[in-house]
Backbone bond lengths (Angstrom), bond angles and torsions (degrees), N, CA, C in turn:
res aa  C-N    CA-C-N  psi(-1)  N-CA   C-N-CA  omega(-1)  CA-C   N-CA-C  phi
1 X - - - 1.445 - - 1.526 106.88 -
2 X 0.847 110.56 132.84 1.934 120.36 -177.95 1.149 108.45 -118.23
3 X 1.403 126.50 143.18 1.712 120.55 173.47 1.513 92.05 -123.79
4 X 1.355 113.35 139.14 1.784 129.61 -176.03 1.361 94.94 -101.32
5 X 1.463 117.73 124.05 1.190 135.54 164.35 1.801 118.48 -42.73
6 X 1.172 121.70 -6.45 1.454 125.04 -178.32 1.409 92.52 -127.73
7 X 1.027 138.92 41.42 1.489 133.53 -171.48 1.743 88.02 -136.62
8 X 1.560 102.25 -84.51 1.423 134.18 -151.55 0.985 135.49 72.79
9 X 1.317 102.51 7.76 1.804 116.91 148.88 1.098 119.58 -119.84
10 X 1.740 95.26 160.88 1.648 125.74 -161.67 1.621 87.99 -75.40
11 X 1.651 106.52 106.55 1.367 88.88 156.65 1.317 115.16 -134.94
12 X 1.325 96.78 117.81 1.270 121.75 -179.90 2.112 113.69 -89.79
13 X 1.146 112.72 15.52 1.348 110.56 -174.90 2.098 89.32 -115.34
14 X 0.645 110.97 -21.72 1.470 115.29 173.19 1.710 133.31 8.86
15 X 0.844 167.01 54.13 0.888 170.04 -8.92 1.925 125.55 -75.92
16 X 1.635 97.96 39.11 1.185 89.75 179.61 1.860 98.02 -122.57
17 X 1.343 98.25 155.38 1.592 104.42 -161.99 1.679 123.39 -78.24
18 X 1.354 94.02 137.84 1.611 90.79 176.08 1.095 142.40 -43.78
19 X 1.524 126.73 123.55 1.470 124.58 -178.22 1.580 109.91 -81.60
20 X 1.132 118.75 175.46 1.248 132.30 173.85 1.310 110.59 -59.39
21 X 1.703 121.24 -47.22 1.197 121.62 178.27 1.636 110.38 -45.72
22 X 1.764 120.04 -75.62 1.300 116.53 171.25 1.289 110.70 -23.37
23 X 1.414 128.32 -73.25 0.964 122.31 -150.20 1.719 121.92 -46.78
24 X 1.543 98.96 -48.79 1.758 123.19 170.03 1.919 98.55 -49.01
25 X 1.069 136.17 -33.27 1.466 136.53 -163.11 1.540 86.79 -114.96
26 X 0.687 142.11 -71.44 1.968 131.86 -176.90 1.647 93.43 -37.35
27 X 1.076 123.02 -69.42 1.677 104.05 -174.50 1.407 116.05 -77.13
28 X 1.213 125.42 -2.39 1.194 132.81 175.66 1.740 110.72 -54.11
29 X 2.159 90.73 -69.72 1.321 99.46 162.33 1.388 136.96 -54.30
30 X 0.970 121.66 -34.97 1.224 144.53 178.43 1.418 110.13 -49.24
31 X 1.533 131.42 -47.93 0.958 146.45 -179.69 1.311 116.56 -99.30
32 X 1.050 124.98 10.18 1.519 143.25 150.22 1.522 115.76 -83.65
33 X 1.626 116.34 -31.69 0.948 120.99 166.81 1.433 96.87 107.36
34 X 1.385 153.94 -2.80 1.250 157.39 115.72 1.541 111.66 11.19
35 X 1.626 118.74 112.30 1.586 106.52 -175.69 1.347 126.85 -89.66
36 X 1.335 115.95 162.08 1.934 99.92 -172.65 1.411 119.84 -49.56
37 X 1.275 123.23 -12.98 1.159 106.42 -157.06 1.799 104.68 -108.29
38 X 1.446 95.76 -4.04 1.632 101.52 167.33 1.250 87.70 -87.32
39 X 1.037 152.99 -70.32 1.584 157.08 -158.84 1.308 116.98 -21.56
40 X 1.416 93.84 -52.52 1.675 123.80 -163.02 1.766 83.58 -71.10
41 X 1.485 115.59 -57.39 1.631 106.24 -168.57 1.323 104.77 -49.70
42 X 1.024 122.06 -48.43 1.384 125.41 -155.16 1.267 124.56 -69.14
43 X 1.774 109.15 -32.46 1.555 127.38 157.67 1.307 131.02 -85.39
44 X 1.385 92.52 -30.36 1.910 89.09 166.22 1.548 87.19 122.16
45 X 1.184 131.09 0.85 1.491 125.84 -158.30 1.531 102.44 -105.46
46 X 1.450 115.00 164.69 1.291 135.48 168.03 1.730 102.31 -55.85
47 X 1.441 121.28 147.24 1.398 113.58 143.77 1.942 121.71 -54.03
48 X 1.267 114.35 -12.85 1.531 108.98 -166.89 1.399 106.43 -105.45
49 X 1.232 91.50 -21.63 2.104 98.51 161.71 1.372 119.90 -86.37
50 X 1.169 116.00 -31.23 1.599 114.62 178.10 1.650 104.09 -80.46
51 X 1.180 134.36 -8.25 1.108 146.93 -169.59 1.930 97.51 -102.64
52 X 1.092 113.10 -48.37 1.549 121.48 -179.93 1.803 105.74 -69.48
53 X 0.972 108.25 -25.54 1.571 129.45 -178.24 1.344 108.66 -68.42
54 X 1.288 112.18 -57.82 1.608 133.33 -164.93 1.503 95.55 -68.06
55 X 1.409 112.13 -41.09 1.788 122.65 -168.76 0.866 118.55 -78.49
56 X 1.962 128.30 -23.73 1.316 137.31 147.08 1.423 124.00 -49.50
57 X 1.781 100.78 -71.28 1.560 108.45 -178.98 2.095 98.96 -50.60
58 X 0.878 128.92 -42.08 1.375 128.54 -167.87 1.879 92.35 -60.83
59 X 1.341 136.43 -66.34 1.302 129.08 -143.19 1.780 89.68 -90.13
60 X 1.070 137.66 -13.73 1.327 167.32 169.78 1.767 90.48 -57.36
61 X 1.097 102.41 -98.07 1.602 103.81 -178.78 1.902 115.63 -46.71
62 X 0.812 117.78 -32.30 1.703 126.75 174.18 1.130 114.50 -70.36
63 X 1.267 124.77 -33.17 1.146 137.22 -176.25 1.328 107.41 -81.85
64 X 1.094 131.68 -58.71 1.499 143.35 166.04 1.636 118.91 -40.20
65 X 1.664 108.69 -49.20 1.373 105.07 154.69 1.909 150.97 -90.19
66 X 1.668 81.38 29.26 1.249 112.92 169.12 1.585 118.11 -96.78
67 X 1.523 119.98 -21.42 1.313 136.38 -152.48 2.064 96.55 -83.41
C-alpha cells in the first residue's frame, strides 16, 4: 500500500480497474451524500479517480436513458 504525498491517501487500489462491486458502493455513497474524498479513503482510490468514476457512471447512466 503506498500513500502519494498529493493524495493523502493510502491507495492501495491504484491503477487497477473498477469492479462492479465499487461501482454499486461508489454510487451508493455518493447518493448518501458521502464526499469524494472520503470515498477515495474508503476504496483505496485517489479523490481524482473517484471523482472521474462518478463522471463516467453519471454520463453512463444518461446515456442509457436516452437509448
Amino acid at each position: 500500500m503506498s500513500k502519494r504525498a498529493y493524495t493523502k491517501v493510502n491507495v492501495f487500489n491504484s491503477y487497477k480497474s473498477w469492479t462492479m462491486r465499487e461501482d454499486g458502493r461508489i454510487r451508493e455513497m455518493y447518493l448518501q451524500g458521502v464526499k469524494a474524498t472520503e470515498i477515495g479513503r474508503i476504496l483505496g482510490r485517489s479523490t481524482a479517480s473517484v471523482n472521474g468514476r462518478l463522471y463516467k457512471l453519471r454520463n453512463y447512466h444518461f446515456h442509457q436513458k436516452q437509448k
